[in-house]
C-alpha positions in Angstrom: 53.0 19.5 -20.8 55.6 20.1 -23.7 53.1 20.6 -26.7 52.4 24.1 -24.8 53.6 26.8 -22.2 52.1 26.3 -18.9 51.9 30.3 -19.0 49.1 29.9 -21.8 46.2 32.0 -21.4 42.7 32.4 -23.7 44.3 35.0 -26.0 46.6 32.1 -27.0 46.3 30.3 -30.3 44.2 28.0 -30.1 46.8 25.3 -31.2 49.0 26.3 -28.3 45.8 26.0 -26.1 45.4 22.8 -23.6 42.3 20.8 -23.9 39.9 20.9 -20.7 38.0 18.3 -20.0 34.8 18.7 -17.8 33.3 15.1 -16.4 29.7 16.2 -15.1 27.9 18.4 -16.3 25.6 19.3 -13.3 24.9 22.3 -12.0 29.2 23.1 -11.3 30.5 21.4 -14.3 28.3 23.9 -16.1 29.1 27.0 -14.5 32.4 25.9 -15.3 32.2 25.0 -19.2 30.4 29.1 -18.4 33.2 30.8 -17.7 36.1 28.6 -19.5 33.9 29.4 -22.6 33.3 33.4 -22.1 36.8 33.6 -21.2 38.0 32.7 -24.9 39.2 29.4 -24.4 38.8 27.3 -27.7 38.9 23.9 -26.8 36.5 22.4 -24.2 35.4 18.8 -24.0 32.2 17.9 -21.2 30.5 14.7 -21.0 27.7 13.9 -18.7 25.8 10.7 -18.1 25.5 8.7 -21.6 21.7 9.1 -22.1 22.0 12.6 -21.7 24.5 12.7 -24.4 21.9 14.1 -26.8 20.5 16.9 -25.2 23.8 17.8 -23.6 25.0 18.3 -27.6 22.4 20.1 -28.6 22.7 22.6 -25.7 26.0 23.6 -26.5 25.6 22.8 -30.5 26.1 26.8 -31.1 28.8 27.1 -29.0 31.9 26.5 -30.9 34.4 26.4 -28.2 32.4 23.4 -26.3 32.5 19.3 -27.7 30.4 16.9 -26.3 31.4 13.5 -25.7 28.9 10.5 -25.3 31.2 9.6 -22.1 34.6 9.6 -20.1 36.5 8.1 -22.1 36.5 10.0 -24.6 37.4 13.2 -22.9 39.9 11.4 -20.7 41.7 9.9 -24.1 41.7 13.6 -25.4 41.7 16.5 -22.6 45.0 17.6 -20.7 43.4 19.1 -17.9 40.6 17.2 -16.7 38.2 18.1 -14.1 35.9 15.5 -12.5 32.5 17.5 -11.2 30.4 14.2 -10.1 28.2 13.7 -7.2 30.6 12.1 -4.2 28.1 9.1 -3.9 29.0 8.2 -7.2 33.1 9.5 -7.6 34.4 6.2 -6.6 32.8 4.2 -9.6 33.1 6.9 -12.1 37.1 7.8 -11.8 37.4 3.5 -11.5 35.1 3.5 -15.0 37.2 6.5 -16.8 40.4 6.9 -15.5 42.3 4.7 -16.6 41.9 6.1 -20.2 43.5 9.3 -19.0 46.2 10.5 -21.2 49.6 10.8 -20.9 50.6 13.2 -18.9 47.3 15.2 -18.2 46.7 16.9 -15.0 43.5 15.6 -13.2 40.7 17.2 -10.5 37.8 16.9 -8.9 35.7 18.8 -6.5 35.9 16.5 -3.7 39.0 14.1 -2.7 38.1 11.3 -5.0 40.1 8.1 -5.0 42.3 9.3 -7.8 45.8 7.4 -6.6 43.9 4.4 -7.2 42.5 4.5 -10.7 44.7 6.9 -12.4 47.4 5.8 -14.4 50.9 6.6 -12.4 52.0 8.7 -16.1 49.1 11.7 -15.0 48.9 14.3 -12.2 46.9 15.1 -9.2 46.2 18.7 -8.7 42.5 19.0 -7.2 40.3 22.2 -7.2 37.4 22.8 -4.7 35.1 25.8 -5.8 33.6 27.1 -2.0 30.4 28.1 -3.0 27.4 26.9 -4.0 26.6 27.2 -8.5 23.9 30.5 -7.5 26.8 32.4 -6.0 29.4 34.6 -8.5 32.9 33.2 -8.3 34.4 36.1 -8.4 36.3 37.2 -5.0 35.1 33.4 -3.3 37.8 31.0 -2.4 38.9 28.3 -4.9 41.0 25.4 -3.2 44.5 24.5 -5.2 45.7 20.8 -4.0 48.8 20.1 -5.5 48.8 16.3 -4.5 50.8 14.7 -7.6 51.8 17.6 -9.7 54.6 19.8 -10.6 54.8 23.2 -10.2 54.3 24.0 -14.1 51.1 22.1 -13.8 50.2 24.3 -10.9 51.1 27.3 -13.1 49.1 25.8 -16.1 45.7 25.5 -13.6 46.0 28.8 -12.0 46.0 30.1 -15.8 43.2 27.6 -16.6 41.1 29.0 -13.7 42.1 32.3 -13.2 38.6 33.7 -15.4 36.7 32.6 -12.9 38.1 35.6 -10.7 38.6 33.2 -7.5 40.9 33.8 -4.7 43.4 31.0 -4.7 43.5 28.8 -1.6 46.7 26.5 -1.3 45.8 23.2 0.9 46.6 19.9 1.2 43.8 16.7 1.3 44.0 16.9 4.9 43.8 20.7 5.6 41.0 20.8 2.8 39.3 18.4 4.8 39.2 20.1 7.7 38.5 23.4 6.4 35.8 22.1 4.9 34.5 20.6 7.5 34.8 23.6 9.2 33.1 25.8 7.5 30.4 23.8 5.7 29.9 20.5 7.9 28.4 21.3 11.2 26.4 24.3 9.6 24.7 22.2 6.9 23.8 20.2 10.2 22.3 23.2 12.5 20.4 24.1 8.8 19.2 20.9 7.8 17.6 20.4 11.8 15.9 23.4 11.7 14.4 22.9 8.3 13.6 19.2 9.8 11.8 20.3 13.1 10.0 22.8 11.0 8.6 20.3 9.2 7.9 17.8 12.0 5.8 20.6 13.9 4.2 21.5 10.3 4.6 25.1 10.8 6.2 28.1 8.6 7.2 30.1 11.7 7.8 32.7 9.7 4.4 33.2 8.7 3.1 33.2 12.2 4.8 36.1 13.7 6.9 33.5 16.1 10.8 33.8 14.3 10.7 36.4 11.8 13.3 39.5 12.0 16.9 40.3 12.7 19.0 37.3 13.1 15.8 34.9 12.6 15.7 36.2 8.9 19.0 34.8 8.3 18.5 31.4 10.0 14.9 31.1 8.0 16.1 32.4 4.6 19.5 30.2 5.0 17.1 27.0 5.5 15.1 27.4 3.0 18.5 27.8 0.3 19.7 24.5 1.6 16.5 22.6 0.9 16.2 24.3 -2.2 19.6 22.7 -3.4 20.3 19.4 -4.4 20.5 16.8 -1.5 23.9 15.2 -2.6 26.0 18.5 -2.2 26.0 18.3 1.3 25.9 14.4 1.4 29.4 14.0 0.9 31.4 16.5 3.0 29.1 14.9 5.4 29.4 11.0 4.7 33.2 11.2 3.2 35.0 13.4 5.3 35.8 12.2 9.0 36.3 15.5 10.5 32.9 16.8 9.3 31.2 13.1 10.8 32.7 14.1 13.8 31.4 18.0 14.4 28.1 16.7 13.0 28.1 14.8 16.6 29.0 17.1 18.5 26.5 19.4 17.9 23.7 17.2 17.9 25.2 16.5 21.9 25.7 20.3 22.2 22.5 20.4 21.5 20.9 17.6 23.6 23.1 18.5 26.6 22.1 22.7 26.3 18.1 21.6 26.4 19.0 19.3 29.2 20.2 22.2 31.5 16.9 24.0 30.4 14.9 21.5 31.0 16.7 21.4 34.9 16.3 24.9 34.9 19.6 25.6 36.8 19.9 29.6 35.3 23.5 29.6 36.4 24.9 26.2 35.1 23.4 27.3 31.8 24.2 30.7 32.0 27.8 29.1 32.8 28.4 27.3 29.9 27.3 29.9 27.7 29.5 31.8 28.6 32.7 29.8 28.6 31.6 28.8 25.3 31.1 32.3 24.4 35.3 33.2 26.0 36.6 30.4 23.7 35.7 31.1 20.5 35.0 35.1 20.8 37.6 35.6 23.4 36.7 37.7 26.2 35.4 41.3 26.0 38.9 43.1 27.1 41.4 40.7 24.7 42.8 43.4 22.0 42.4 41.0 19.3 38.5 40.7 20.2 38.3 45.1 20.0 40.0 45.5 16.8 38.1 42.5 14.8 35.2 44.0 13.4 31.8 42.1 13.7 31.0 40.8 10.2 27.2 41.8 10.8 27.5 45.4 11.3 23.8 45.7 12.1 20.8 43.7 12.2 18.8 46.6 9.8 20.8 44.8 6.9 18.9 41.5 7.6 15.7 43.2 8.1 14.8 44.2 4.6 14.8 40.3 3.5 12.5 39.2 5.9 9.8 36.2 4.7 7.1 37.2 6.7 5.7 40.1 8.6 7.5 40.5 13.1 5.2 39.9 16.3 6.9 41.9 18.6 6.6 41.1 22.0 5.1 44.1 23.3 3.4 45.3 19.6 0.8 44.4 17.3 1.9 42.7 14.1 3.5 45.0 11.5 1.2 45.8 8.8 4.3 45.7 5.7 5.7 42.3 4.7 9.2 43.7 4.8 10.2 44.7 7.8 12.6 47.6 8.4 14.8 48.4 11.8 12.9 47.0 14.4 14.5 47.3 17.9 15.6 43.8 18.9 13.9 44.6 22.3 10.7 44.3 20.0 11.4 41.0 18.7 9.6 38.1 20.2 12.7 36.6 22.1 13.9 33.0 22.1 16.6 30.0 23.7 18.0 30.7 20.1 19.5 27.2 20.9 20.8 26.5 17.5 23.2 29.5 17.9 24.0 28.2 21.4 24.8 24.9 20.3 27.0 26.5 17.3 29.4 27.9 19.5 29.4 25.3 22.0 30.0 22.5 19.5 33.0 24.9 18.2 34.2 24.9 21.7 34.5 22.0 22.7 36.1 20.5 19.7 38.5 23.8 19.8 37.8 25.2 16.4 38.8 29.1 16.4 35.8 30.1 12.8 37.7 33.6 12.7 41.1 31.5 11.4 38.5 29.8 8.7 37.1 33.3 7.9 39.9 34.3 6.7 41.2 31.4 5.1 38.6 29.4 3.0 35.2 31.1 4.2 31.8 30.2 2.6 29.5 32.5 1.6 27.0 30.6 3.6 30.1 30.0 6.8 30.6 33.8 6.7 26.8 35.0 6.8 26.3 32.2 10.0 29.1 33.4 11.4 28.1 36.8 11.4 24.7 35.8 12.6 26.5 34.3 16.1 28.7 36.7 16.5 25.9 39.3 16.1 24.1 37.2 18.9 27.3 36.5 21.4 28.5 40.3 21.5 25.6 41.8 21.8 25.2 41.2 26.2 21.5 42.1 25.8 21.1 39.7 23.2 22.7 36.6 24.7 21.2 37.8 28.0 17.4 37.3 26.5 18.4 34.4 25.0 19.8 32.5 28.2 16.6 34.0 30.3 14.3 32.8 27.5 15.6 29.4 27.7 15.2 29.2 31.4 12.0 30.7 31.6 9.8 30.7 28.7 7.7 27.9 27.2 6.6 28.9 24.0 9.3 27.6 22.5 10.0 24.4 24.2 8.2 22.0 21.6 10.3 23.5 19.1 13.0 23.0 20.7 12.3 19.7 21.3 11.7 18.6 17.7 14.9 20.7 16.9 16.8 18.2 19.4 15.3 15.0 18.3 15.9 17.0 14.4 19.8 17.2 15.1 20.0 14.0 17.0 18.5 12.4 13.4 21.0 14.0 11.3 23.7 12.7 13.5 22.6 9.4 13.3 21.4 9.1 9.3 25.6 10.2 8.7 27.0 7.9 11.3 25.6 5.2 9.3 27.2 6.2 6.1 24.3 5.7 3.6 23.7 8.2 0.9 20.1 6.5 0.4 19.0 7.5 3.8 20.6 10.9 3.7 18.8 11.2 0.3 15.2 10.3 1.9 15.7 12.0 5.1 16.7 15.6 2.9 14.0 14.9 0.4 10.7 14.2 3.1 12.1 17.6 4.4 12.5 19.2 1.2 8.5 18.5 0.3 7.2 20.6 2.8 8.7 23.8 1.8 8.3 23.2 -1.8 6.3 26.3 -3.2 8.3 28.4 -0.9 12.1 28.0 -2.5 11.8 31.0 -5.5 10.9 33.8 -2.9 13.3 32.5 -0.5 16.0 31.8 -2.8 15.8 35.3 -4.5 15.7 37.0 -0.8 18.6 34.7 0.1 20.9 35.8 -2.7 19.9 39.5 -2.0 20.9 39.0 1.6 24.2 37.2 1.2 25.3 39.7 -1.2 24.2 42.8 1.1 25.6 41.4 4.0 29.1 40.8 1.9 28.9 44.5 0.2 28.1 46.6 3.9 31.3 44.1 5.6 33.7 45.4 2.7 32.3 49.1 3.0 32.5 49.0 6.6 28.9 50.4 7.0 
């Protein structure tokens, strides 16, 4: 920390510039090495894995600001901020393999809360950084988690500087609040995703395509799917295997879910209708409360979801629309559901006493805020929630989809209480095969939806 100012900034000498040293150069460590480079910082060491050593240095041959190391060690021995950007299934071995040839004095992070106390040398400092988002969504304005574990407050200084270019909103946690926050807004959603996408594929339908789920709030739930699939399978693998409080929602709503079907199954309208609705008081608060009037609803209408639609509506009481995108459609048009992954949402947050609107404004998710948004959409709206419930009760159509999405959450449950990446890993990619061919459309719509959705909330229209 003495050979510069912690106050250094790109338009600094280069000689007065730290080193910044990127360990994994996935799909985050390059987004990073992205915008460290474009911001004007002129001295950037990566590594990846050692057979991709080659490539890796021919990629960034032209780009004078980037070195690439054949592994660790080498940008351990030489960086002075180092960031670790490795799959969680692997973290463990690769911090015990590299770092203890950390240098002197060099501040260290990762994306996850690695084991660093252990394998760093007690001459370095902790200060972790956790990107919320996803390596397809922009930085800019998204939430960027500071821990400042084992560091000083010039080292602090020296990272916000470091990372400011990526034009993050600084989040200040420690391990334990970031696991928690985390959980909360990325664990049990991954879940409610990943079973959908799962029963899907178990019934061997796109229900998109046949009229059954498509518009409104079903275009975010479908289009929100398919983006998780299309990812890789180990970035939700470890907030779900590593942290405790995400292991523990995951259950819960997989016996949210179980215990919601059960009522439907008795067919007791007002024991469901019941819990529904205490669910609903505890998280939205009830109708009168001032805090409840004055928050406004993060999906300002369901015309916005519309235009990103996969496939073409069914209303209940029209013929299919002849246009693949559909515009505003009354909701009283949409074929009507037990929507029972929303349900089971806001049950599951009930019951464990998780208030989302604190995480909203704390640490959001793109993907936590658009859910979110999709719930609330569903629990204020009384004719909404109203269908729903009297759907659940009284229509069949949906029941075997249901069914598979129970038995689909139940799995999920299961495959993280056991704490094996390799079955996480098979069970994501058996899914993932069936909607391969699907991900480009999907994936373009979703990115288009995510950003309209955040762009009406900030105007307010």
């Amino acid at each position: 920390m003495s050979r510069f100012s912690p106050h250094v900034s790109p338009e600094s000498p280069a000689k007065m510039q730290p080193i910044i040293g990127l360990i994994g150069m996935g799909a985050m460590g390059r987004i990073y090495a992205k915008y460290l480079s474009q911001a004007g910082w002129k001295k950037i060491h990566v590594c990846d894995r050692p057979e991709r050593f080659k490539s890796l240095k021919e990629e960034y041959a032209d780009v004078e600001s980037i070195t690439v190391f054949e592994d660790g060690h080498g940008v351990s021995r030489s960086s002075d901020f180092i960031m670790y950007s490795v799959e969680a299934e692997f973290i463990d071995r690769v911090v015990a393999q590299y770092g203890p040839s950390t240098k002197v004095g060099a501040i260290v992070a990762g994306q996850t809360s690695p084991p660093f106390e252990k394998y760093l040398p007690h001459d370095t400092e902790i200060l972790s950084c956790h990107s919320l988002h996803g390596p397809t969504v922009s930085p800019i304005g998204q939430p960027l988690v500071l821990i400042q574990h084992r560091a000083s407050n010039e080292a602090l200084t020296l990272v916000e500087n470091i990372l400011r270019c990526f034009g993050s909103r600084f989040v200040y946690l420690s391990y334990d609040e970031h696991d928690v926050v985390t959980a909360n807004t990325q664990g049990v959603i991954h879940a409610a995703f990943l079973s959908m996408g799962t029963a899907w594929a178990a019934r061997k339908v796109y229900p998109w395509e046949q009229g059954a789920y498509v518009g409104g709030i079903e275009t975010a739930k479908v289009n929100l799917t398919l983006r998780i699939y299309s990812n890789a399978w180990h970035v939700y693998a470890g907030l779900a295997i590593l942290n405790p409080s995400a292991r523990l929602q995951i259950d819960q709503f997989a016996s949210s879910v179980s215990e919601l079907f059960t009522l439907m199954l008795g067919g007791d309208l007002d024991a469901f209708r019941e819990r529904v609705m205490w669910a609903k008081e505890v998280v939205f608060g009830s109708e009168g409360d001032e805090e409840t009037r004055k928050r406004p609803p993060i999906l300002l209408s369901g015309d916005v979801l519309d235009r990103f639609s996969l496939g073409r509506t069914q209303p209940s009481s029209q013929p299919s629309s002849p246009v693949d995108t559909v515009m505003a459609v009354p909701y009283s048009k949409y074929k009507t559901n037990s929507h029972l992954s929303l349900l089971a949402m806001v049950d599951c947050w009930a019951h464990l006493k998780i208030q989302p609107f604190l995480h909203l404004a704390l640490a959001a998710t793109p993907l936590f805020r658009l859910f979110l948004g999709v719930v609330e959409h569903l629990f204020l709206s009384p004719k909404m929630l109203e269908s729903a419930i009297r759907s659940a009760m009284n229509d069949t159509w949906h029941r075997s989809d249901d069914l598979e999405f129970v038995i689909a959450a139940r799995g999920w449950s299961q495959c993280v209480s056991f704490g094996s990446f390799e079955l996480y890993r098979k069970r994501f990619s058996e899914t993932r095969v069936f909607f391969e061919g699907r991900f480009e459309q999907a994936g373009k719509l979703g990115s288009e939806m995510i950003k309209a959705v955040m762009e009406s909330e900030v105007r307010g229209d």
